[in-house]
C-alpha positions in Angstrom: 56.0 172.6 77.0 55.3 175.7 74.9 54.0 175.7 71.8 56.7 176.1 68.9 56.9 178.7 67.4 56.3 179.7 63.4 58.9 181.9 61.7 58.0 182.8 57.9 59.9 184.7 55.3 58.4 186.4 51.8 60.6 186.8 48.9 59.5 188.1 46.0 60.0 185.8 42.5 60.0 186.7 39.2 60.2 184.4 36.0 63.3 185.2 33.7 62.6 183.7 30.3 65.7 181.1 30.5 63.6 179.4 33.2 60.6 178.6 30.6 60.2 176.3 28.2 59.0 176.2 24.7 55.6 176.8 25.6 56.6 180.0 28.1 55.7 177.5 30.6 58.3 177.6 33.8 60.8 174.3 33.8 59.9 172.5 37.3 63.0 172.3 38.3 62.8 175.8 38.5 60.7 175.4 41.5 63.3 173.9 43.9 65.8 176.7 43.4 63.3 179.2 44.7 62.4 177.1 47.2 66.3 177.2 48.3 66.7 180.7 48.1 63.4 180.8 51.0 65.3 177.9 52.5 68.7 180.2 52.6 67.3 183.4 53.5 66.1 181.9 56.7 69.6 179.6 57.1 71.5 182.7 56.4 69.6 184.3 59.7 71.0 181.8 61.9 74.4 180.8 60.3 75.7 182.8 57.4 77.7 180.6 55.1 81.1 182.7 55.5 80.8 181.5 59.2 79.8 177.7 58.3 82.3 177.5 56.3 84.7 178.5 58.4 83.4 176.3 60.7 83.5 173.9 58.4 79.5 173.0 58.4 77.4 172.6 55.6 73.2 172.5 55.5 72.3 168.7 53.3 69.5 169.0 52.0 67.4 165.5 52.9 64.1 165.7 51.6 62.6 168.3 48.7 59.5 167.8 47.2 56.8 170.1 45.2 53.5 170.4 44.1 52.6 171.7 41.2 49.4 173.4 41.3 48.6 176.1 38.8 51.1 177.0 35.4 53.5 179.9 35.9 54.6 181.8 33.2 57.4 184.3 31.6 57.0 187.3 34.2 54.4 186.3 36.8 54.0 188.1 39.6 55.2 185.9 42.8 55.7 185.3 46.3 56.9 182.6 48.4 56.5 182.3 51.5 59.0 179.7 53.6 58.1 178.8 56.9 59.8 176.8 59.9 59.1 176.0 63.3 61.6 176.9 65.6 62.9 173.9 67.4 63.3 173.4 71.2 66.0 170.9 70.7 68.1 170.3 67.5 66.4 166.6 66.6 68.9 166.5 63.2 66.5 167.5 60.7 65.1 171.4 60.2 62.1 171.1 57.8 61.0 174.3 55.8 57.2 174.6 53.8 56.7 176.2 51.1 54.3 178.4 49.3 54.2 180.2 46.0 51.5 182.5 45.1 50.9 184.5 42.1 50.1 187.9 43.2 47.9 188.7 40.2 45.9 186.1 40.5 46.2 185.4 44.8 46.0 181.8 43.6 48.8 179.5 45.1 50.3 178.2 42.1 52.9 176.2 43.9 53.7 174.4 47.6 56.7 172.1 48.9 58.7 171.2 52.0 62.5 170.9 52.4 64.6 169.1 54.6 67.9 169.8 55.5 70.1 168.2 58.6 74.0 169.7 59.3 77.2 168.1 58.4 80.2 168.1 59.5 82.6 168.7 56.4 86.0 167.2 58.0 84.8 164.0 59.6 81.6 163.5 57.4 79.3 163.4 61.0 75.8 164.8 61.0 76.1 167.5 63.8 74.3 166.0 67.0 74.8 169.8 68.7 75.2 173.5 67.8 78.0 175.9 68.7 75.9 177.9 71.9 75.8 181.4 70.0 74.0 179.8 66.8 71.7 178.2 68.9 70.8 181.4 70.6 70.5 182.9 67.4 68.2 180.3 66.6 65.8 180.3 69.1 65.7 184.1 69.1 64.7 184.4 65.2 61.6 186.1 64.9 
């Protein structure tokens, strides 16, 4: 068996100032909407949401969590960084990491994971197997 292989995407992240609180502090809740737009730019890749919905698919999310590590602030400088290892089978569940670093500072100020497993929207089934030309996409991501 070959080793699996690591995809990661960068997306650059700003702070607006509704996403702050009082103290110019960013709201953690904050957090876990960046860490879906990593989550979708990667989930766009392999099945764009025109064609899921067509299909009639949606992604769940399953699992989010975050770690706080370092205040961020009205207009930091970020990054995150979302990465996934391409599966050799689909075992129900595609995991994503997380990591948000403030480019001023290099420091990671943030990191999390996300779960998400496919459902089918008509009958309410998780999907047990993907459509053969998403796959492919899939397993060819770079």
């Amino acid at each position: 068996m070959s080793a699996a292989r690591l995809i990661k995407r960068k997306l650059p992240v700003r702070p607006l100032f509704h996403q702050v609180d009082m103290m110019g502090v960013v709201h953690n809740i904050q957090y876990f909407y960046w860490f879906e737009e990593g989550r979708m730019q990667i989930a766009e890749e392999i099945l764009p949401v025109t064609k899921a919905l067509r299909l009639r698919v949606a992604m769940l999310v399953t699992e989010n969590n975050c770690r706080y590590l370092k205040p961020v602030r009205y207009g930091d400088e970020l990054v995150l960084y979302t990465t996934h290892r391409i599966q050799p089978a689909y075992e129900g569940r595609l995991a994503f990491e997380h990591s948000l670093v403030n480019t001023t500072t290099k420091t990671e100020v943030a990191t999390g994971y996300s779960v998400g497993t496919l459902l089918n929207m008509e009958t309410g089934q998780l999907v047990k197997e993907w459509p053969a030309d998403i796959w492919r996409r899939y397993q060819e991501l770079q």
